[in-house]
MILUMNU-277513 format. One line per field, with one value per residue (C-alpha): x, y, z; residue number from 1. Coordinates in Angstrom, 3 decimals. Example, Ala and Ser with C-alpha at 12.3 -4.5 7.8 and 13.67 -1.06 7.14 Angstrom:
east = c(12.300  13.670)
north = c(-4.500  -1.060)
up = c(7.800  7.140)
k = c(1  2)
//
This chain:
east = c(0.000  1.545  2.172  1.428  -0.938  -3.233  -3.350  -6.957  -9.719  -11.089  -15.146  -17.892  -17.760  -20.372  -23.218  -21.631  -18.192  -19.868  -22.018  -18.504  -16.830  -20.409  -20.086  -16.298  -16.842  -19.604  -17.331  -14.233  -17.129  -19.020  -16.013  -14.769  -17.932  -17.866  -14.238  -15.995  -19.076  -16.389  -14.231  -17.959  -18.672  -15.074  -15.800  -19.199  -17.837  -15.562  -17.450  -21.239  -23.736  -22.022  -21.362  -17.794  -19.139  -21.616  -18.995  -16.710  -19.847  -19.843  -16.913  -16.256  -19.391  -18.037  -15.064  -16.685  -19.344  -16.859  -15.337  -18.759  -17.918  -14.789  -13.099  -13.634  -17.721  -18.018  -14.421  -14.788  -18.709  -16.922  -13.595  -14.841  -16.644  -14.168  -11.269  -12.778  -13.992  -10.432  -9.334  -12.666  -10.967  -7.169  -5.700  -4.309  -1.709  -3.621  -5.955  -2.531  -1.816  -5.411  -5.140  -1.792  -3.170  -6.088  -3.778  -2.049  -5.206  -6.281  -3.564  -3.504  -6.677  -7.474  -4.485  -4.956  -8.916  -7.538  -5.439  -8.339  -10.458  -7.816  -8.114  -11.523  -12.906  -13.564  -16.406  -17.560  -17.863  -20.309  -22.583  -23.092  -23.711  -25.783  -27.233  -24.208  -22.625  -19.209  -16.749  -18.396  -18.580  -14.724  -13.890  -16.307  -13.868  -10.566  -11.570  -12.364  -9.167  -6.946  -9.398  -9.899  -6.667  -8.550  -10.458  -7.167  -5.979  -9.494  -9.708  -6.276  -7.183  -10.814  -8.362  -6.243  -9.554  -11.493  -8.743  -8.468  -11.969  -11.782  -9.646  -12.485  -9.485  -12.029  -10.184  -8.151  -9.676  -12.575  -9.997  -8.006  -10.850  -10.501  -6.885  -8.369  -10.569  -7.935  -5.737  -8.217  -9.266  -5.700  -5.832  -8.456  -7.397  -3.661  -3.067  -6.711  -4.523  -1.979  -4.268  -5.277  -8.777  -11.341  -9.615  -9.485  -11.851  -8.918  -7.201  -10.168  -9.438  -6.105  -6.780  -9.319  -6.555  -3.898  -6.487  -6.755  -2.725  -2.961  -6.420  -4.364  -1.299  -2.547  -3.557  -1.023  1.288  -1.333  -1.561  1.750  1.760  -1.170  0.273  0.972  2.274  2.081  3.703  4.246  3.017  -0.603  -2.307  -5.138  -6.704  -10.071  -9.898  -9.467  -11.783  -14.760  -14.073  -14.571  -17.393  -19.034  -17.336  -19.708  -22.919  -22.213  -20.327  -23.711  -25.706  -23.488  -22.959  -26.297  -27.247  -24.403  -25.099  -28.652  -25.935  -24.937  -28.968  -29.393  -26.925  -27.686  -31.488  -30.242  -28.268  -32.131  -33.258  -30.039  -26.440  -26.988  -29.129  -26.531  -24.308  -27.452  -28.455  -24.886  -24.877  -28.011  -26.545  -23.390  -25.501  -28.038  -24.826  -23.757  -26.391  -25.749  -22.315  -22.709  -24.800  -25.975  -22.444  -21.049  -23.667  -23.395  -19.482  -19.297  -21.797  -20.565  -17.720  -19.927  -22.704  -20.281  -18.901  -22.486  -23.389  -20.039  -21.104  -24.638  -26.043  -28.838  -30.496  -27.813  -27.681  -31.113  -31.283  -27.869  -29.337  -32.754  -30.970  -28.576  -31.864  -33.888  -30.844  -30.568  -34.399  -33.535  -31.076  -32.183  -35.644  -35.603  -32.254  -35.013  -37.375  -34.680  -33.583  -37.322  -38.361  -35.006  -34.322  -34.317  -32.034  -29.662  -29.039  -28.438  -26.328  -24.177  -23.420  -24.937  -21.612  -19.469  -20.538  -23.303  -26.659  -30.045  -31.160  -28.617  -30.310  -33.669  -32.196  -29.963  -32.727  -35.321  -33.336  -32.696  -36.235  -37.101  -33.832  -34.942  -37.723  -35.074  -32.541  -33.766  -34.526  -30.882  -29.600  -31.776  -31.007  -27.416  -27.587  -29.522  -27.171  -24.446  -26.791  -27.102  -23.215  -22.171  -24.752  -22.438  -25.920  -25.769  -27.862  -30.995  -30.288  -28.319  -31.688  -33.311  -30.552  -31.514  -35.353  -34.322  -32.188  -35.715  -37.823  -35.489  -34.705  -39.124  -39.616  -37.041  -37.566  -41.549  -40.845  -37.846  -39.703  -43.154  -40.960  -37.567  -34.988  -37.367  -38.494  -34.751  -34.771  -37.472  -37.027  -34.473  -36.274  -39.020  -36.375  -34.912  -37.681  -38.900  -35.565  -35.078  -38.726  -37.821  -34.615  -36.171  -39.088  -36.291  -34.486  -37.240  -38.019  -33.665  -33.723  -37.091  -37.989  -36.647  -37.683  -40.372  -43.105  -40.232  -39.119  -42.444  -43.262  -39.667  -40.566  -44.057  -42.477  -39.846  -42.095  -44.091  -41.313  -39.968  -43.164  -42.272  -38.582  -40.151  -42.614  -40.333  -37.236  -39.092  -41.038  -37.411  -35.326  -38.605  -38.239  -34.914  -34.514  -36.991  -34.931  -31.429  -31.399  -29.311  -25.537  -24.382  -23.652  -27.183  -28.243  -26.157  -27.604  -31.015  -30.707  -28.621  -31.063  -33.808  -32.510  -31.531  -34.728  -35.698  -33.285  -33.994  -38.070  -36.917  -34.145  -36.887  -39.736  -37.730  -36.754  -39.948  -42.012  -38.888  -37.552  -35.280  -32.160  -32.393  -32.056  -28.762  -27.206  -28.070  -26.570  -23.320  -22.939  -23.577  -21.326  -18.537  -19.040  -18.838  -15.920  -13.992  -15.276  -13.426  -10.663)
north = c(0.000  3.454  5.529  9.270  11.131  11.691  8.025  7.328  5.722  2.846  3.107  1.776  -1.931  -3.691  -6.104  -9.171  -7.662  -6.843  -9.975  -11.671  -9.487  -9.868  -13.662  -13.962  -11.476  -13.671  -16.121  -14.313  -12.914  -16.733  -18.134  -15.567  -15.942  -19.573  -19.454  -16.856  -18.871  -21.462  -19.066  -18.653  -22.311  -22.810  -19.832  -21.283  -24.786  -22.969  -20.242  -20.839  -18.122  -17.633  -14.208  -13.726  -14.489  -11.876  -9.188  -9.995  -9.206  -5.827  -5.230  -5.842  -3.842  -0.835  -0.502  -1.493  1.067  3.685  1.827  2.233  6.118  6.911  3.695  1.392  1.870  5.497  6.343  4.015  5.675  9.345  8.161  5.717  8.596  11.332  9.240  7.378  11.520  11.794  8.819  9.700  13.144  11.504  12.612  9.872  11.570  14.030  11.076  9.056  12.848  12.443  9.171  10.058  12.654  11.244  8.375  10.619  12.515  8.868  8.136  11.301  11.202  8.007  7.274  10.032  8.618  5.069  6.955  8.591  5.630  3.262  5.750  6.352  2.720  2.029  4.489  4.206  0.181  -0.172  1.969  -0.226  -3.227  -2.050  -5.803  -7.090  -8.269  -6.169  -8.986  -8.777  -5.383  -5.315  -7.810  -5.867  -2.810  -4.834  -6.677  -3.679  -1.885  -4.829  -4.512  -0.882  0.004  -2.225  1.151  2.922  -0.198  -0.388  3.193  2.577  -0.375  1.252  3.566  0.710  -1.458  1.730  2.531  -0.887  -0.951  2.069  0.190  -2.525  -4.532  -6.878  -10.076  -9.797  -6.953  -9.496  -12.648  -10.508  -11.531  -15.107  -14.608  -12.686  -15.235  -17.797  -16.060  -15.979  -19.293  -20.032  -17.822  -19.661  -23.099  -22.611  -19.538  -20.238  -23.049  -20.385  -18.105  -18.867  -20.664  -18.262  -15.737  -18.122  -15.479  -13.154  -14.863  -14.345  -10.411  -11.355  -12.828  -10.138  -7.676  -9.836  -10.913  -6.878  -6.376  -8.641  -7.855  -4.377  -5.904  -8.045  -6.250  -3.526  -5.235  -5.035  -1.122  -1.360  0.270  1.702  5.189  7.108  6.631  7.249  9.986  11.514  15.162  16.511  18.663  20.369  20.811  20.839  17.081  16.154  18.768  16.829  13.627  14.991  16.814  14.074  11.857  13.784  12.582  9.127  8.774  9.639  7.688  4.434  4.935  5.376  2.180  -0.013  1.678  -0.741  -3.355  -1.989  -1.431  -5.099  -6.157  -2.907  -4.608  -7.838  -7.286  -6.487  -9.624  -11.956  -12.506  -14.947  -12.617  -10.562  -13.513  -15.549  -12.231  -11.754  -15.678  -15.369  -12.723  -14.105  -17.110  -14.045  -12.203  -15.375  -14.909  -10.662  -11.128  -13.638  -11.510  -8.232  -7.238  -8.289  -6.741  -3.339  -3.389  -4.502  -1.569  1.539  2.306  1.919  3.685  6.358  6.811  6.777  10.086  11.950  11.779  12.858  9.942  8.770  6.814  3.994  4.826  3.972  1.035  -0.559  0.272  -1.598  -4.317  -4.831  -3.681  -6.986  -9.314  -8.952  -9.494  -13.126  -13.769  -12.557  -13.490  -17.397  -16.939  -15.522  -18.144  -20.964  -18.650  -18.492  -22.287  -23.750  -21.482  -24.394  -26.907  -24.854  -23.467  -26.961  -27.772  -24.791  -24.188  -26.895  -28.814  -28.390  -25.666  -24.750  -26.391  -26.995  -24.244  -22.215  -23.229  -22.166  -18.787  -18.604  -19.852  -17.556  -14.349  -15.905  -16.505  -12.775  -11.515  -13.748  -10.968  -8.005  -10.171  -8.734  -5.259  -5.052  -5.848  -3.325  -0.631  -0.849  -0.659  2.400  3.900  3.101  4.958  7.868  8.054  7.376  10.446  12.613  13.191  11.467  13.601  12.189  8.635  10.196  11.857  8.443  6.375  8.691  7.409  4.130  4.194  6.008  3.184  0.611  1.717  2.668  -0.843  -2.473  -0.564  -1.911  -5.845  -6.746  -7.317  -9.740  -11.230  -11.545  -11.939  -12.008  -8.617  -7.043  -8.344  -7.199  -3.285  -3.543  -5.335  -3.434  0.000  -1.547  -2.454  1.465  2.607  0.437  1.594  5.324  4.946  3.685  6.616  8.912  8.085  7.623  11.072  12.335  9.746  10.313  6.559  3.404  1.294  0.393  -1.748  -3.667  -4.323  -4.903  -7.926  -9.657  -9.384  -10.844  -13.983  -14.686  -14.423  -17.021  -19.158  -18.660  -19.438  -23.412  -23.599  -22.864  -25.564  -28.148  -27.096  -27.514  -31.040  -32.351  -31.573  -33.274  -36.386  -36.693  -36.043  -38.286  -41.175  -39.973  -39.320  -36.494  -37.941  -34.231  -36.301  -36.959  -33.251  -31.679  -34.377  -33.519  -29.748  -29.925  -32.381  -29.983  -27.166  -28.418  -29.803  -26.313  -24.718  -26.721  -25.853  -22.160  -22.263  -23.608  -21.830  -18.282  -19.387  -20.813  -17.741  -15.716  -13.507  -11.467  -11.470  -15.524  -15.289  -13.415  -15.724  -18.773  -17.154  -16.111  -19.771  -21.763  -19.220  -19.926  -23.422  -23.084  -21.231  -23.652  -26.733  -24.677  -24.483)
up = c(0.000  -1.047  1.527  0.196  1.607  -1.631  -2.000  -3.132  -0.787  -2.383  -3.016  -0.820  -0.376  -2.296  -1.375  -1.812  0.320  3.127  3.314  3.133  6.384  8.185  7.764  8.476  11.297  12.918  12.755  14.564  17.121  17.316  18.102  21.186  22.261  22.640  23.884  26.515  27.606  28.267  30.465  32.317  32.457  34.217  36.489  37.426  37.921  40.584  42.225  40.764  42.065  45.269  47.335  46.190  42.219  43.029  44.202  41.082  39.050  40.470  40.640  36.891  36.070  37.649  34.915  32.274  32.583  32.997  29.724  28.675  29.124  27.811  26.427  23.292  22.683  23.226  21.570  18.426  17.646  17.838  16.547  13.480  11.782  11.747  10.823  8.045  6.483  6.930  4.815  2.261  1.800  1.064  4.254  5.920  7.467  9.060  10.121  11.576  13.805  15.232  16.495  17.950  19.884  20.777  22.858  24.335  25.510  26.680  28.332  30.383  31.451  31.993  34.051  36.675  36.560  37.707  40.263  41.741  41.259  43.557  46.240  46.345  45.209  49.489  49.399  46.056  45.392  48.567  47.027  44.017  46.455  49.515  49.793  50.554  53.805  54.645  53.956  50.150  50.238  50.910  48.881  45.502  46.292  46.204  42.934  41.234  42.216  40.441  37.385  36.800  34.551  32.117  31.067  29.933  27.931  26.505  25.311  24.104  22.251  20.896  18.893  17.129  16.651  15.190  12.766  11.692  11.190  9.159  6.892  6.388  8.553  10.954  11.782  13.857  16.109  15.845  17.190  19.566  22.479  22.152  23.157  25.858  27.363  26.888  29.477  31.918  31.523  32.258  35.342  36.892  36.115  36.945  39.048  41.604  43.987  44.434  46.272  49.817  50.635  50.271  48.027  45.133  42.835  42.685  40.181  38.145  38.516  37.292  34.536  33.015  33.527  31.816  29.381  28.641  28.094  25.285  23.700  23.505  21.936  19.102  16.229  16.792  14.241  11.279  11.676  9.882  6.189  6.315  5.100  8.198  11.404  15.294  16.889  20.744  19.517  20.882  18.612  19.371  16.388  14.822  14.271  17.838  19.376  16.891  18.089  21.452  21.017  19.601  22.165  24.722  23.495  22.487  26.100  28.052  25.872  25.955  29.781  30.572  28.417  30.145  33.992  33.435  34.227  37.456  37.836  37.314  39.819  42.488  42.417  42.343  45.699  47.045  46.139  47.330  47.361  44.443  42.631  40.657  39.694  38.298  36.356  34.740  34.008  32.271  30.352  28.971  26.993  25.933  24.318  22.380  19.625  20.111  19.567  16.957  14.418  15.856  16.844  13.777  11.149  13.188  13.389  9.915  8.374  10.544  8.762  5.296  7.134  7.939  4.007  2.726  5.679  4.715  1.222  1.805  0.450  2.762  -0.043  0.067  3.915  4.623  2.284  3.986  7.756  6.620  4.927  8.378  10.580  8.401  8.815  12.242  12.629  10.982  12.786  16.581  16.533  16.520  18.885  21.016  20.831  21.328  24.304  25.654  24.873  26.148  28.730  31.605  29.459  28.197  31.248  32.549  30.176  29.846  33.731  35.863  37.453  40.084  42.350  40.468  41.649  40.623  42.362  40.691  37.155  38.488  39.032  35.470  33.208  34.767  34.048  30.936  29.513  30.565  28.542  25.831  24.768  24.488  22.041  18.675  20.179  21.873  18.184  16.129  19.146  18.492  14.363  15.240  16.887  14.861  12.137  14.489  15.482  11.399  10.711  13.760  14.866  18.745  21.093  20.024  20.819  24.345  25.111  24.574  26.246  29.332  29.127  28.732  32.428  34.420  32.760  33.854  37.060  37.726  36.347  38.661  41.389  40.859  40.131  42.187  45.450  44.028  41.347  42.235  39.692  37.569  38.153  38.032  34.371  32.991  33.371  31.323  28.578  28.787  28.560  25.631  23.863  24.309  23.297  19.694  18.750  19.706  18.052  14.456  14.842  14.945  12.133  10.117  10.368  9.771  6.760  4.998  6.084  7.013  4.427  7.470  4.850  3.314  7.104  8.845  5.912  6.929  10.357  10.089  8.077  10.444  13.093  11.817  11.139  14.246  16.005  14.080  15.217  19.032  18.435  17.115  18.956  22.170  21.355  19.934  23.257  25.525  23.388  23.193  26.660  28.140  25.831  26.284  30.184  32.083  31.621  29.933  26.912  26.717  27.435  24.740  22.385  23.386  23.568  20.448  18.599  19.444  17.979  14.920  14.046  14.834  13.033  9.919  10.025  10.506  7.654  4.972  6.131  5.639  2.117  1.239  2.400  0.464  3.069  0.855  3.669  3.874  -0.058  0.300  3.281  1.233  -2.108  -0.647  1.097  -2.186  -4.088  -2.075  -2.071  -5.478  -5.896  -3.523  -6.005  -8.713  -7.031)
k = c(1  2  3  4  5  6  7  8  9  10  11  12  13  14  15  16  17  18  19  20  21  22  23  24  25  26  27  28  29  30  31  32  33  34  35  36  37  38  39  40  41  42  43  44  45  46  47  48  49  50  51  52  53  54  55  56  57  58  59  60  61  62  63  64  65  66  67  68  69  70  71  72  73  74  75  76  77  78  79  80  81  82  83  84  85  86  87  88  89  90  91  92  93  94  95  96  97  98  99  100  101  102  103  104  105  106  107  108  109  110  111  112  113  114  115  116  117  118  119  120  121  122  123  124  125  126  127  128  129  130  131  132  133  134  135  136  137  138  139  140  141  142  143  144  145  146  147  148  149  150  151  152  153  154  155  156  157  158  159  160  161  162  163  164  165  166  167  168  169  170  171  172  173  174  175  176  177  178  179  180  181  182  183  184  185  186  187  188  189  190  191  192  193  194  195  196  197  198  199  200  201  202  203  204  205  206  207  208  209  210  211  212  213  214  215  216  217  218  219  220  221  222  223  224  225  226  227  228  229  230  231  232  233  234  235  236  237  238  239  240  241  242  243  244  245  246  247  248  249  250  251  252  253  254  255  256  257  258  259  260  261  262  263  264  265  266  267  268  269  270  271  272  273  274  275  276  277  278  279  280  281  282  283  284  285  286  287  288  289  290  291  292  293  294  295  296  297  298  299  300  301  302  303  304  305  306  307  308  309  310  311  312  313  314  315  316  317  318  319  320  321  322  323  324  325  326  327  328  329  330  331  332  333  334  335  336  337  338  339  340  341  342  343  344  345  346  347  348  349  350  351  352  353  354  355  356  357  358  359  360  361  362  363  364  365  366  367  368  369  370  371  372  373  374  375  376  377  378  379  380  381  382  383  384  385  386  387  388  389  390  391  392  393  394  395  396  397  398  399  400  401  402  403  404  405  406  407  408  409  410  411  412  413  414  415  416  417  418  419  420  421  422  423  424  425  426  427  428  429  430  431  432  433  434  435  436  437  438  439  440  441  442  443  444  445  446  447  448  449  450  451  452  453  454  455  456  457  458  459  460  461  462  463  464  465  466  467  468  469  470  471  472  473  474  475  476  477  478  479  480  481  482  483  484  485  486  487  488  489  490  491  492  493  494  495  496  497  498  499  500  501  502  503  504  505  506  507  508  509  510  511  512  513  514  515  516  517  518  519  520  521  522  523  524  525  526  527  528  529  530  531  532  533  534  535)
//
C-alpha cells in the first residue's frame, strides 16, 4: 500500500463484500464468544452463584461502565466517523496525527482517573452493592481496584480497533478476544490453587486484567503500512476537538445504556447474594447470539454507514441500515425463541456442574427466559445507533438512552420485590424495547424513512417461522430427553437435537415464504461453495 498522503480511498464496499466481512466477522465474534461462555462455564464450575461471584460481578461492572464512558464503545462511535472523512478526503496523514493525539489525551486522562479511582474505590464500590454483607462489600472494592486500569488499555485499544476498522481490517480486532478469554481461563485453572482458601476469585481479577494487556497488543502489528504513522506530539486541532465533542454525546448515551448493568446487579443485591451472579450468568448465553450476528452486522456496516453520511447519500444509507436492521431481525428473533423455549435446558447444560446447583439453574434460566424478549430489540437498538453516530448526529439517541435508564430503574424498582430476579430483568427489557422503537421513529423522520413496509413484511415472516422452530425445537429436546437421560452427553444431544430440528423448520420456512435477507445468506454460502469446487 503506497504511503502518500493523496493516496486514493477505495469506493464503498459492495453487497456481496460486506455480506462476506459480516459472515467472516460472525465467525471471529461466534467463536470468542464460545471461547468466553467457556471461560464462564469454568468460572461457574468454581465459584457458581455464590457471594464472592456476586462481588466480582460488580466489581467488573463498575469498569466497564466507565469503559462504557470513555473507552472502546463510546471512543470508536466518535472516533470511526471522523477518521474514516479523513481517509474519504485523502488525508491519511492528518488522520494518523489524530489518532496520535487522541492516545495521548487517553492516556492522560485516563491514568490520573484510575489513580483517583484506587483511592476512592472504598467508598464508592459499597454503594453499588448495599445488599451485601461487609466482607463482600470489601472484597467488591478490592476486585475492582486490580481490574480498573482495564479502562485505559481499553480506550487505548478502541483507537487501534477503530482505525483498523476504518480500513475494512475486521479479523483480527474481531480474534483478539478469544486470546483474551484464553488467558483468563488459564488464570483460573492454573493460578486459583496459588491463592489462599477463600480468596481463590482473585485470580479471576487477574486474569481479566492480563487478558486486557494482550487484547491491547494483538492487532497492533497489522496497523503497519497503512500510510501514516504514530507519533508523541498533541495537537489540538479541529480534528481532535470533533471527536470529542461528539465523544460527549455518544459517552452519556453508551454509559447510561451499560449503567442498566450496574442497575441489574444494584437490584439484584435487594433480592439476594446470588441474585446478581445468576443475572450476569443469564446474560453471557443471551450475548452469544448478540455477539454472533448483531455485533457483527453493526461493526461490519458503521464504517460503510459512515462513508455513505459523509457523502450525503442517505439513499444507500437507509437502504444498507434496513438491509442490516432486516438481517438482524432473521437472525435474533428465533435466537429468542430458542432462548425463551429452552431457557431451563440450556441453562443446565451450559453451567450446571461443580458448584453450580439446581437451584442455581432455576435462578440462570429464569433471568434468561425474561432476557430472551429483548434479544432482537438489543440488536436493532445498536444498528440504530451506529446509524445515528455514522450520521455525527448522537444527542438524540443520548436523550433516549436517558429514558431508557428512568424506565429501567421505575420498572425495577416496581418488580424486584413480588418477582424476584425475575423482576430485576425485565425493566431492562421493557427500557430496551422502548428505546429500539424510539430509536427507528427517529431516524425515520432524519432519513425520509426506514424502508419500514419492506421491514415490517420480513418481520411478520420470520415471526411465523420462528413461532415453528419454538414448536419443534421444544417437542425435539422433551423427546430426546426423556430417551437420552441427564448424563451431559445426553443433554447436549437432546438440547442440540432440538434445535436443529428447529433450526432446519426455521431455515426452509424463511426461504420458502422468500424472506429477501435468507435469499442473500443462502446465495453467498452456495457461491462460495462453489468457488472452492473450482478451485
Amino acid at each position: 500500500m503506497a504511503t502518500a498522503d493523496s493516496e486514493p480511498m477505495a469506493p464503498a464496499p459492495p453487497r456481496r463484500r460486506l455480506a462476506v466481512n459480516t459472515a467472516f466477522f460472525s465467525f471471529a465474534t461466534g467463536l470468542s464468544r464460545v471461547v468466553g461462555l467457556v471461560r464462564e462455564v469454568v468460572a461457574a464450575n468454581y465459584f457458581g452463584v455464590t457471594g464472592a461471584m456476586s462481588a466480582f460481578t460488580i466489581a467488573f461492572q463498575f469498569p466497564n461502565l466507565i469503559r462504557a464512558l470513555f473507552a472502546d464503545a463510546a471512543l470508536q462511535g466518535a472516533f470511526v466517523p471522523v477518521f474514516t472523512e479523513l481517509l474519504e478526503k485523502d488525508k491519511r496523514k492528518e488522520a494518523f496525527r489524530l489518532a496520535s493525539s487522541l492516545i495521548l489525551i487517553i492516556t492522560l486522562v485516563l491514568g490520573s482517573l484510575t489513580l483517583i479511582f484506587f483511592l476512592a474505590a472504598p467508598v464508592v464500590m459499597p454503594l453499588f452493592a448495599p445488599g451485601l454483607s461487609e466482607p463482600l462489600q470489601e472484597l467488591t472494592t478490592n476486585l475492582a481496584r486490580l481490574m480498573f486500569p482495564i479502562v485505559l488499555l481499553l480506550a487505548l485499544s478502541g483507537v487501534t480497533v477503530g482505525m483498523l476498522n476504518s480500513f475494512e481490517h475486521f479479523a483480527v480486532p474481531a480474534l483478539a478476544p478469544v486470546a483474551w478469554n484464553l488467558v483468563i481461563i488459564s488464570c483460573l485453572v492454573f493460578l486459583r490453587p496459588a491463592f489462599a482458601d477463600g480468596n481463590e476469585i482473585y485470580a479471576y481479577a487477574v486474569g481479566v486484567l492480563a487478558g486486557t494487556v494482550v487484547q491491547l497488543l494483538l492487532p497492533l502489528p497489522w496497523l503497519r503500512g497503512r500510510g501514516g504513522r504514530f507519533t508523541f506530539t498533541l495537537e489540538w486541532n479541529e480534528h481532535v476537538k470533533q471527536v470529542l465533542l461528539l465523544m460527549l454525546p455518544v459517552t452519556i448515551a453508551l454509559g447510561l445504556i451499560n449503567f442498566s448493568l450496574l442497575i441489574n446487579s444494584f437490584f439484584g443485591t435487594l433480592v439476594s447474594d446470588e441474585a446478581p451472579a445468576a443475572i450476569d450468568r443469564a446474560f453471557r448465553i443471551y450475548m452469544l447470539p448478540q455477539g454472533l450476528f448483531s455485533v457483527a452486522i453493526a461493526t461490519i456496516l458503521f464504517p460503510t454507514l459512515s462513508r455513505f453520511a459523509t457523502r450525503g447519500d442517505f439513499k444507500r444509507l437507509r437502504e444498507t441500515m434496513a438491509n442490516g436492521l432486516r438481517q438482524i431481525c432473521l437472525l435474533l428473533i428465533p435466537s429468542a425463541v430458542i432462548l425463551a423455549v429452552l431457557a431451563d435446558p440450556i441453562t443446565r447444560l451450559v453451567y450446571q456442574r461443580g458448584a453450580f446447583d439446581t437451584e442455581a439453574t432455576d435462578l440462570v434460566s429464569t433471568a434468561l427466559f425474561w432476557w430472551s424478549f429483548s434479544l432482537p430489540f438489543q440488536g436493532i437498538s445498536l444498528l440504530f445507533s451506529r446509524s445515528f453516530f455514522s450520521l455525527q448526529r448522537p444527542w438524540a439517541t443520548t436523550a433516549l438512552a436517558g429514558g431508557n435508564l428512568v424506565v429501567n430503574i421505575a420498572i425495577s424498582f416496581a418488580f424486584y420485590k413480588p418477582f424476584g430476579v425475575a423482576g430485576v430483568v425485565i425493566g431492562t427489557v421493557v427500557a430496551t424495547i422502548a428505546m429500539a422503537l424510539a430509536q427507528g421513529w427517529i431516524l425515520r423522520g432524519m432519513l425520509g424513512g426506514i424502508d419500514g413496509a419492506a421491514t415490517a413484511s420480513a418481520g411478520l415472516r420470520i415471526l411465523a417461522a420462528s413461532a415453528g422452530l419454538g414448536v419443534v425445537a421444544y417437542a425435539g429436546w422433551r423427546g430426546l430427553d426423556e430417551l437420552l437421560g441427564a448424563s451431559f452427553p445426553a443433554q447436549l444431544a437432546s438440547v442440540g437435537g432440538g434445535i436443529f430440528a428447529g433450526g432446519l423448520v426455521y431455515a426452509f420456512a424463511v426461504y420458502a415464504m422468500r424472506v429477501r435477507e435468507a435469499e442473500q445468506i443462502w446465495s453467498l454460502l452456495t457461491s462460495r461453495m462453489r468457488r472452492n469446487r473450482d478451485v
